[in-house]
Structure formats: C-alpha cells, structure tokens
C-alpha positions in Angstrom: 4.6 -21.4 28.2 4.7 -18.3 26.4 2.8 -14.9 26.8 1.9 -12.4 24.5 1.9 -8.8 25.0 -1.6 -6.9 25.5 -0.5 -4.4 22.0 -0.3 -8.4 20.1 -3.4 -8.9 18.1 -5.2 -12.0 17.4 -7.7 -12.7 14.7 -9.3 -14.5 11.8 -9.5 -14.0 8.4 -11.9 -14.3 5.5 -12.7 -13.2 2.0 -15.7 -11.8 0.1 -16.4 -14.4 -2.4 -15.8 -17.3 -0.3 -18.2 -16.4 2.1 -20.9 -13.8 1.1 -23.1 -15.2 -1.2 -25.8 -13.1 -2.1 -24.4 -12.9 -6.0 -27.3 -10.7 -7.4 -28.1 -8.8 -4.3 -28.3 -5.3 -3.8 -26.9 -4.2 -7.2 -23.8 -6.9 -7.4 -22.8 -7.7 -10.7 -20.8 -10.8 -11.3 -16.6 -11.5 -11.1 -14.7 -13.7 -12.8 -14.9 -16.4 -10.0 -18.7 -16.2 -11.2 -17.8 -16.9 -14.3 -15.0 -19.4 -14.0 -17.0 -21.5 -11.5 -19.6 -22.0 -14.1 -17.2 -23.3 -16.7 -17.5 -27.5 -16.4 -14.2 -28.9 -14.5 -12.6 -25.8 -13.4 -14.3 -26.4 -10.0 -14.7 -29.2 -8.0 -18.5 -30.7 -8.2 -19.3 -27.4 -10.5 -18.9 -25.5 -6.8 -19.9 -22.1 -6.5 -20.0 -18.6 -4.5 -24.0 -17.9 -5.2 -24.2 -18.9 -1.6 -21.4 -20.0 -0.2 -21.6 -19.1 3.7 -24.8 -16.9 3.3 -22.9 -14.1 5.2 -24.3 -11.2 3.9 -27.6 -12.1 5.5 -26.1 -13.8 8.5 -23.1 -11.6 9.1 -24.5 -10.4 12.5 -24.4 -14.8 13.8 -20.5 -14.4 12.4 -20.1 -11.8 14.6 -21.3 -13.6 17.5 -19.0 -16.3 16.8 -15.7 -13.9 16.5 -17.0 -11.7 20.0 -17.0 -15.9 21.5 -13.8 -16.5 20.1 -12.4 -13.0 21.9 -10.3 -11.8 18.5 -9.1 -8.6 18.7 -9.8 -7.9 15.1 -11.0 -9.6 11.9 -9.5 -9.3 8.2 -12.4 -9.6 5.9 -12.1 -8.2 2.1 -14.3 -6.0 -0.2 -16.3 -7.2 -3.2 -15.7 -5.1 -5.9 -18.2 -6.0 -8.2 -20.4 -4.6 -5.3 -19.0 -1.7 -5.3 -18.3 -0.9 -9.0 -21.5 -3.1 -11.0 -20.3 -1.2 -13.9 -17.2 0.9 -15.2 -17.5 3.7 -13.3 -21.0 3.5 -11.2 -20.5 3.5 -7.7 -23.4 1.7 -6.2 -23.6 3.1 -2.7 -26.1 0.3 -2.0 -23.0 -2.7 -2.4 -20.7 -0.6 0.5 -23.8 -0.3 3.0 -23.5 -3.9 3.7 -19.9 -3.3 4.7 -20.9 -0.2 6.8 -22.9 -2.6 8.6 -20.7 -5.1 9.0 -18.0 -2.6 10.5 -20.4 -0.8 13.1 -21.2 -4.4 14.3 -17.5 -5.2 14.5 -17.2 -1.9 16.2 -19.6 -2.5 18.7 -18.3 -5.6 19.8 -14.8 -4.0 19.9 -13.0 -6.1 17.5 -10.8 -3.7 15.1 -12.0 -4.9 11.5 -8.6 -5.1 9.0 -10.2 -4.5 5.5 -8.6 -5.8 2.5 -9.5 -4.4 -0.9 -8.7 -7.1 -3.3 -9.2 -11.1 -2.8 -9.3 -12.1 -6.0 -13.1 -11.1 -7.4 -12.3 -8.9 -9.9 -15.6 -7.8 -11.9 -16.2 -8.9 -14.8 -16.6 -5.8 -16.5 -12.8 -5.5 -15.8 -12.2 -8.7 -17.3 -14.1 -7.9 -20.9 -11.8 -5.3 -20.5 -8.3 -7.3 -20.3 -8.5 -7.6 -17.1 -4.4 -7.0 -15.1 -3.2 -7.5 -18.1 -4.7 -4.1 -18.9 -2.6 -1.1 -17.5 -5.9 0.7 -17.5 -6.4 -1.4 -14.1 -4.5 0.4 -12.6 -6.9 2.7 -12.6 -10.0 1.3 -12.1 -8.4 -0.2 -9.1 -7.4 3.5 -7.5 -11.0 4.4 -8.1 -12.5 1.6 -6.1 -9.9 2.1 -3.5 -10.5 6.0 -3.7 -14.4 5.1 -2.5 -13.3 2.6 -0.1 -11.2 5.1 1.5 -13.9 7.8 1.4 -16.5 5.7 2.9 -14.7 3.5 5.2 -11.3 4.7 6.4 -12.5 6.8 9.7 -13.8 3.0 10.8 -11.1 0.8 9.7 -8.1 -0.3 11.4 -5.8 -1.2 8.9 -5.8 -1.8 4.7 -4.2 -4.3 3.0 -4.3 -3.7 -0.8 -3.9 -7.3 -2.1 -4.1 -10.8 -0.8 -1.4 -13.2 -2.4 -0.7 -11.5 -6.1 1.1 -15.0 -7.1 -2.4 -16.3 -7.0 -4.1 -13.9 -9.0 -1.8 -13.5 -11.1 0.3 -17.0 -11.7 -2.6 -19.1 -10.6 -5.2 -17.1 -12.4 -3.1 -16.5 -15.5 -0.2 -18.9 -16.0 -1.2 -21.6 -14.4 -5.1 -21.1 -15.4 -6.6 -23.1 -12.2 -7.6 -20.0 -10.7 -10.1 -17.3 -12.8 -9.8 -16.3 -15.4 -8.4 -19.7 -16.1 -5.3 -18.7 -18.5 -2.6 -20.2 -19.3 -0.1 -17.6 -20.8 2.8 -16.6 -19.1 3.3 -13.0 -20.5 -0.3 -12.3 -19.6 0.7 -13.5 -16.0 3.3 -11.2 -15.5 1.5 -7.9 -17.1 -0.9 -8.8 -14.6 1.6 -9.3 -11.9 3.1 -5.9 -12.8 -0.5 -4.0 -12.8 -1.7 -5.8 -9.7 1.8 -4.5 -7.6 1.5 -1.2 -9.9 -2.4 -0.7 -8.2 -0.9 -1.6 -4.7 1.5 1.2 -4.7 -1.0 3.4 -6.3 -3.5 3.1 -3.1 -0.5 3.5 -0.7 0.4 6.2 -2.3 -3.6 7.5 -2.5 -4.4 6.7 1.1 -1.1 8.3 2.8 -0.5 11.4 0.4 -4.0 12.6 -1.0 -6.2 11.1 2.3 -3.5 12.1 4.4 -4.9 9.2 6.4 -3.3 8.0 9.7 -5.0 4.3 9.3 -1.7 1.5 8.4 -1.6 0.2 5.2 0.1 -2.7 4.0 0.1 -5.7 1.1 0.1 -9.6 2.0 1.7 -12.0 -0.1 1.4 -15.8 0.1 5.5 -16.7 0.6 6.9 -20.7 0.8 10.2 -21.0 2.0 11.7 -23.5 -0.5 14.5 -26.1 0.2 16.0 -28.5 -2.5 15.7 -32.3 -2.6 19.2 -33.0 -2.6 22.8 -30.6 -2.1 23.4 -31.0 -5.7 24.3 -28.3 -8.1 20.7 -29.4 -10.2 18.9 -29.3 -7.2 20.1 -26.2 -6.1 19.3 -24.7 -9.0 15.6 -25.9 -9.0 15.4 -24.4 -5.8 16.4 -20.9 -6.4 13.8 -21.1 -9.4 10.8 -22.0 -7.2 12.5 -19.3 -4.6 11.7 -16.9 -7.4 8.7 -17.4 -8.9 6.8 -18.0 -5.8 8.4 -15.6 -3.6 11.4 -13.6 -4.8 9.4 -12.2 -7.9 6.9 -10.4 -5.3 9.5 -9.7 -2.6 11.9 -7.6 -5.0 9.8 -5.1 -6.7 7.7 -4.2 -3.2 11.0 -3.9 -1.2 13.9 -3.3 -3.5 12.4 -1.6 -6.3 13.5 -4.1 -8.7 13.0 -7.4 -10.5 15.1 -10.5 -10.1 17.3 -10.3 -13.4 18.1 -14.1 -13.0 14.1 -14.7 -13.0 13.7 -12.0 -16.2 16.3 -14.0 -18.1 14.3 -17.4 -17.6 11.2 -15.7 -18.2 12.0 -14.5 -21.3 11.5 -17.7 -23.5 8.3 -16.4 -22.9 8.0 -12.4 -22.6 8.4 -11.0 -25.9 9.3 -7.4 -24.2 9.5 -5.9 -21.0 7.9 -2.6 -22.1 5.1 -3.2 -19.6 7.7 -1.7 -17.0 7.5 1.6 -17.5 9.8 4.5 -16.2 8.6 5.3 -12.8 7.0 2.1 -12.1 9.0 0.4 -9.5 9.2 3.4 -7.5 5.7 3.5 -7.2 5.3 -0.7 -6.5 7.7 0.0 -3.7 6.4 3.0 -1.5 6.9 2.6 1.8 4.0 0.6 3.8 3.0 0.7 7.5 3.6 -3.2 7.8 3.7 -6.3 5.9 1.3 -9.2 5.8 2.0 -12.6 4.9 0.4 -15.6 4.3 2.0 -18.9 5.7 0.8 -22.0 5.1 3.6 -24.9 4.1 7.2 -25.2 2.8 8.3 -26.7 -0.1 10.6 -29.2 -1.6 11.6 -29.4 -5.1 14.1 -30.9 -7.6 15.4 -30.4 -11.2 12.9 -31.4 -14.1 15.0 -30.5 -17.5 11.2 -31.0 -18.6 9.4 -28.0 -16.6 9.1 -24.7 -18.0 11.6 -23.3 -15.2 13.7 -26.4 -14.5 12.2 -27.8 -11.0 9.1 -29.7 -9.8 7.8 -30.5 -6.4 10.2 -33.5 -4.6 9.0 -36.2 -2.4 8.2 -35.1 1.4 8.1 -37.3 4.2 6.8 -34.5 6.6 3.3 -34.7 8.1 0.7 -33.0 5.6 -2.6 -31.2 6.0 -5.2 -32.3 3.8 -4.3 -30.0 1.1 -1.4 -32.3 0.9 1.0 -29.8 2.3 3.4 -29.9 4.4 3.0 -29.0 8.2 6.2 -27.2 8.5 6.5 -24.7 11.6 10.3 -24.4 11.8 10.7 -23.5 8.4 8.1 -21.0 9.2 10.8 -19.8 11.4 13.6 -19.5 8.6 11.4 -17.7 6.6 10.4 -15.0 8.8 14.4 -14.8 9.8 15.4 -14.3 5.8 12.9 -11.8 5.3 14.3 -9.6 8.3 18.0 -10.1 7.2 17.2 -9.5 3.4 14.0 -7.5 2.7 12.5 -5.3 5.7 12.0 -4.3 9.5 8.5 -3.4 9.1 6.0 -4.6 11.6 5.0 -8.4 9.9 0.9 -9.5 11.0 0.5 -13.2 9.7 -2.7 -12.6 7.6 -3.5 -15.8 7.3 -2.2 -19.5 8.4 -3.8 -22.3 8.9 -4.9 -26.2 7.8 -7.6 -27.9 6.0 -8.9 -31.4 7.3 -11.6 -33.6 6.8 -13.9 -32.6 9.4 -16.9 -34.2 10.8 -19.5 -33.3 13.2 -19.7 -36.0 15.9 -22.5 -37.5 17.5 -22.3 -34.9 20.6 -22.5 -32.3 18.6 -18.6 -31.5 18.4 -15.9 -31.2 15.7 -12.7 -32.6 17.2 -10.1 -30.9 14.7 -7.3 -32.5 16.5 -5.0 -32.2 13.7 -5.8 -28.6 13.5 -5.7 -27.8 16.5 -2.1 -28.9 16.7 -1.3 -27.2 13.7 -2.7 -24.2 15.0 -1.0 -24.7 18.3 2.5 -25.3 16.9 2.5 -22.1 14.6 1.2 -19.9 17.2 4.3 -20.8 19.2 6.5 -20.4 16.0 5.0 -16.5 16.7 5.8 -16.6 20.2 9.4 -17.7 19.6 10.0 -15.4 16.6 8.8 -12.4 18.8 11.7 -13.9 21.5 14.1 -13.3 19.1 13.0 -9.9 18.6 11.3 -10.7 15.2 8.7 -8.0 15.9 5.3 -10.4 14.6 2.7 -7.7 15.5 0.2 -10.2 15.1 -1.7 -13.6 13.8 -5.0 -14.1 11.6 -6.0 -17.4 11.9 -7.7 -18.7 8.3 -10.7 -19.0 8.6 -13.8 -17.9 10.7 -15.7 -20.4 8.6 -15.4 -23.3 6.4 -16.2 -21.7 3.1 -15.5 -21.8 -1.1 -11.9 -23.0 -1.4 -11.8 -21.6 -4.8 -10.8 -24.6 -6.8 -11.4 -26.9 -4.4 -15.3 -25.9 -4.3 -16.7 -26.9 -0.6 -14.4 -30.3 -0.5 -11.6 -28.1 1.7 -12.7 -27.7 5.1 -10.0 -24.3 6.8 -12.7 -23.3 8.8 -12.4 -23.2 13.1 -16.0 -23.0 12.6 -17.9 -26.1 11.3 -20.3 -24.9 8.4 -23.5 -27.2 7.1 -24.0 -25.7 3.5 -27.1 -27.5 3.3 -28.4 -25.8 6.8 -25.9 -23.2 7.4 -25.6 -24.1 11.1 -22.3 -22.9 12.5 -20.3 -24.9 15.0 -17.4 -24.0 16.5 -14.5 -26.5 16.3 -12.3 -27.5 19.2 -9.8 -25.5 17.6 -11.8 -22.8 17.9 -12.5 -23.1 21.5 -8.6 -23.6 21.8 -7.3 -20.6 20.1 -10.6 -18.3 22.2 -8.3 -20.0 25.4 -4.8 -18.6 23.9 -6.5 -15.5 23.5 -8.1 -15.1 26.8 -5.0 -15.9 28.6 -2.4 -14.7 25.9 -0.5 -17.9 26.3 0.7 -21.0 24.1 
C-alpha cells in the first residue's frame, strides 16, 4: 500500500463539447464538431454534441457528484464559440455560465483547472482557414486575453491546449476528427499555429497579466515499442515515436523540430516558411508544469506501403474497449524518458483512463470491473513514479461522465459516472466509488 501526500491532487476531467450541450444557448454559435458531426459517416449513428450530457443546465447535479467523489480539483475546458459567436464579439453572456460553474466549484472547495482549447474551434475561425491560418494565432490570444480577464482571480491552473496531435493530425491529416482533412501540409501549419498560440498565452498570462496562477500545455504522448529488434522495425518505431510524440515534445521543450521527422515530411511540405524567425522561441516559453494525457502504448512494424514507413503490430496485451492496450509499466518508461530527455517540471496526468461496455444492473449498479482495475493499476504506476522521485504532482481521471467520444458518437462509455442519454440520470460506477476511497484515504 502506498500513500499520497496531502499537496497530491486528485481529479477528473472533461471537455466543453462532449458534455455541455446547449448548442444555441445563450448566444453560442456553432464549431467545427457542429459541423463535422452533421456530415453523414464522420460520426458514429450521425452522433452529436446538441445535447450531449445536458451540463450547462445540470452542471450544479455534476458538481454534487465530484463533491461525493472528494476530488480535489476538476479540469473542464472553455467553449469558444461561446465566448467569441463572431470575429471579434465577446459575448459576456457565453463566460457567465463558466462564472457559475467556478463559484460552485469554489464553494464546494474543489480547485477548478480550466483549459482553453479542447478541440471546438468556431466556425467562424474555420471559414477563415482555420490553424492553418497564422491569423489564429491571434484570435486565439484574444479569447485567451478575456479568459484571463474574467476568470484568472478564480482559477487554479490553465492549460492552453489539450492533445495538439489530435487537432491537428487527427483533424487535418488523418481527417477523422473536424474539420475532417486529409492533407498533411495543412496538418502541420496547423500544428505549428496551435503550439505558436500556446506560447502566445504563456507568454500573455505571465508577462502582460503578471498572473501568479500555473500555466501549462497537455499533450496526448504513447510510448512506442517495435514489433521485432530488427533494423525495419526499429525504424518504424522511431517514425511513430515522432509523429505522435517527438513532433510535440521538441518544439515545446527544445525549441526545435526533429530534422529526421522534417526530412520525411517533406514528400509532402512544399516549404517550411510557416516557421518563422522567432517562432520556436515563443512555442517553448517556459511553463509552470506539464500535462499529459496517458492512455495506451503502442506497437508497430515497417509497412514500405505507409506514408511514414510503420503501421500498428499485433498485441497480445489486455485491451480496453477502444482496442488499446492496457499498458501501466510502459506508462512508467514514458514518464522516466521524459525526465531524462525533456524536462523537470512538475507533470499532472490530465487525463487517463478506459472505455468499456457498461451496463446498469438490475440493483441499480454499474460494476466497471475492468475499469476499476485499470484505474487501480495506473494510480499505483503514480504512486511508484513519485517513489522514484518522478515528481507526478497529480492525476485527472477521464471522465466525470460518459459523454460524446468525438468519433465514436455515444458508443464509448470513459465515464466513472454512468450517463442515460435518453434520461440523463447519473450513476456513479464502482470505479467511482473506488477512486472517492483512494481519495479519502490517499492510498492505493
């Protein structure tokens, strides 16, 4: 058994467009996942956010559940298109919900961690080019700038963006996440803009605010291990090491993109002029801590075939029902690279977790089991990480609620709370009444 300190925060995590609803309300305009949901087969079942978890009306029931559960804080994000309808118009009546939300947070003593992007860019912005336009940059600073003027004397921390491989590969390579595209130079101008806009706030927020509150950026990272020992293999590997992590990793704490990853990214990149002078200084400012989001490993091989020479190998772990594998130790090496090649600043895991098929049972329970052993298994991956000095400042556990899983529509279940999206009745899992028990005794 393993304690955590008292300073160690626990929490849970969610985002704006997978939980909201209330599209129209209140002055909201739409974002691209309002869009891109609409569009036949992008989405499973034609799934959408006009509803989702119905928390802007019932974010006061959410906060019930999180004061049960005992977190010490909870990472929720900031809708945009809320803020900013329109180029420009602030639309006061969009952060008021948010002002609400924080008071009740604050009342209940649970530390709310705001981030400001999760993926629901407006779609103003879009018709505008979107990341790939440097103007982004900009818009970005100036929804931050109000976010920070409204909401920084009440927040505990900011992260500036959740997983930028996913909004920009998913959302502009690979084309399953919005805007749906499927053009590689795009994805990496929007890459670029998306870390350019990250450093801009940190910059914003610590120079011009002269704010106190921490600031950070979380990125989605998958430690990834080749098939086989052999030189192809190997090779594979250090591919899918750098698009899905090393290509993020660089520029936010080296001030530099991997030249190996430029050179097989240039097939398709017909310049690199979208890196201007000045640029990586700004993407790699120096942050108050570092967020990451862990979910699985993974295992690839060569494929002379693929666009950058690997593609996902057979697994014979145990797998979530994402089809991922449940991978703690690996977890483990991960964390340890990242301290030996990359930084010492405080890490929070903003987000881990599992989804299952869930079902309520005739008592009225959900018994996650799976989960819950999941859940257990990474939390002590924490504990043993902080044993070796690893300095894990804390652990959001993804998510409150069931919700939108984005391209999986409602057909992924992450949530520790059971949600009826006919009914919206809330029930809290087994995991859930697990992890309130690590919290209240600070042991795993």
């Amino acid at each position: 058994m393993t304690r955590f300190s008292k300073d160690f925060i626990f929490g849970t995590a969610t985002s704006s467009y997978q939980i909201e609803g209330a599209y129209k309300e209140d002055g909201r305009s739409l974002s691209i996942w309002d869009t891109f949901s609409r569009i036949p087969g992008k989405v499973w079942n034609m799934d959408h956010g006009d509803v989702a978890c119905d928390h802007y009306h019932r974010y006061e029931e959410d906060v019930e559940i999180l004061t049960t559960l005992g977190v010490d804080s909870y990472r929720f994000s900031i809708a945009w298109p809320r803020i900013f309808p329109e180029q420009g118009k602030y639309n006061p009546a969009g952060m008021d919900f948010y002002k609400r939300l924080i008071t009740k947070l604050k009342e209940n003593n649970i530390k709310p961690s705001v981030t400001l992007y999760h993926w629901d860019l407006p779609m103003w912005a879009h018709e505008l080019g979107g990341w790939t336009n440097r103007e982004s940059v900009n818009w970005f600073k100036e929804f931050a700038s109000i976010c920070f003027e409204e909401l920084d004397a009440d927040v505990d921390s900011w992260i500036t963006h959740n997983e930028p491989w996913c909004a920009g590969f998913l959302g502009y390579h690979q084309g399953v996440h919005a805007p749906g595209h499927t053009n590689m130079e795009e994805a990496l101008k929007a890459v670029h803009h998306i870390l350019l806009s990250h450093g801009e706030a940190v910059d914003l927020l610590k120079n011009q605010f002269q704010s106190k509150t921490p600031i950070g950026i979380t990125l989605n990272l998958s430690p990834v291990y080749a098939a086989s020992n052999s030189t192809n293999d190997r090779l594979a590997a250090n591919n899918a090491d750098g698009y899905g992590n090393r290509w993020f990793l660089d520029p936010v704490f080296k001030g530099s993109y991997p030249v190996d990853m430029m050179n097989l990214f240039s097939k398709y990149v017909h310049d690199y002029r979208f890196i201007q002078a000045g640029d990586l200084e700004k993407i790699s400012i120096e942050c108050d801590f570092f967020g990451i989001n862990y979910y699985s490993r993974s295992i690839v091989e060569f494929s002379s075939a693929a666009d950058f020479l690997y593609k996902g190998a057979y697994s014979d772990y145990d797998q979530t029902g994402m089809g991922w594998d449940i991978a703690p130790n690996e977890f483990k090496e991960l964390i340890r690279r990242l301290r030996e090649e990359y930084t010492n600043l405080p890490i929070y895991i903003t987000e881990n977790g599992a989804a299952f098929d869930d079902v309520v049972a005739e008592d009225g329970r959900v018994y996650d089991t799976e989960r819950q052993k999941y859940v257990e298994e990474h939390i002590a991956a924490v504990a043993d990480l902080n044993d070796e000095g690893m300095n894990i400042a804390g652990y959001y556990l993804w998510s409150l609620l069931d919700n939108f899983e984005w391209a999986f529509g409602y057909d992924k279940r992450f949530g520790i709370t059971y949600v009826d999206f006919e009914t919206q009745k809330r029930t809290l899992k087994e995991t859930g009444h697990r992890y309130a028990d690590v919290i209240r005794t600070r042991t795993i």
